[in-house]
N, C-alpha and C positions, 0 to 999 in steps of 0.2 A: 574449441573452447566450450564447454560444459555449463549450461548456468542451472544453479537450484535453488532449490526455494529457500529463504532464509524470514523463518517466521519470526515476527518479531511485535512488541507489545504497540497500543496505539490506545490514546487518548482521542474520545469522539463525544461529539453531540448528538443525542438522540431528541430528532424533531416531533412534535405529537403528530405530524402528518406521516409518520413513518421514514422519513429521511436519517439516514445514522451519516454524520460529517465529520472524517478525522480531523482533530486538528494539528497532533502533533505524533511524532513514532520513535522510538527510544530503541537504537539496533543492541546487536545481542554483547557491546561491548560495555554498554549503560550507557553511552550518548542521546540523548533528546536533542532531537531537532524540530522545528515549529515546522508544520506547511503553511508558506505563503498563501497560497491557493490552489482551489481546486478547478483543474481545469476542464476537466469531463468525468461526468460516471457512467457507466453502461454493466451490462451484463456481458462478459465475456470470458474465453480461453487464455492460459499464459500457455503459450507456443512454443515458448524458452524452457519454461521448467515444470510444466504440464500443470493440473488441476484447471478448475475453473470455477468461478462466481461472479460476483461485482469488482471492476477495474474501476478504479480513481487512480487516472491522471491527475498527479499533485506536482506541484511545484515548491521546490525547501532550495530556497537562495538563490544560484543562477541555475542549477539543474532542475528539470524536469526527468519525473519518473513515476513506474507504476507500482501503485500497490495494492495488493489484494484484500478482498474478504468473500475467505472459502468457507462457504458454513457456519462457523464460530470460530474462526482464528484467520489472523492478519499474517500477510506475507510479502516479501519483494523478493524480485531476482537477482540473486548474485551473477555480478560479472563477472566472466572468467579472468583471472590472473594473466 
């Protein structure tokens, strides 16, 4: 199974200490969903569907998932079907 990148819009806070904190992601069918929270940021690789920047592990309901920010544009991995 194949995953790719499924870039998609995000709502965030931009901190004056330079923190940017998504709060919500709206995937490419126009659904909004809030993150609960955030449960890690780091600098890293998506291994699944290549590129790499800042990983937020977010939390949107009972799932946990990652989402990207590559450069200037928001991404998650699509599961494979």
């Amino acid at each position: 199974m194949e995953q790719t990148k499924v870039y998609v819009a995000v709502e965030a806070d931009f901190l004056p200490d330079g923190r940017i904190l998504p709060k919500s992601v709206t995937w490419e069918d126009g659904k909004k969903y809030a993150i609960d929270r955030i449960q890690d940021i780091r600098k890293a690789a998506s291994l699944k569907a290549g590129g790499a920047g800042i990983r937020y592990t977010v939390r949107i309901g009972r799932a946990t998932t990652c989402l990207y920010l590559e450069e200037n544009r928001w991404f998650v991995e699509r599961r494979g079907s």
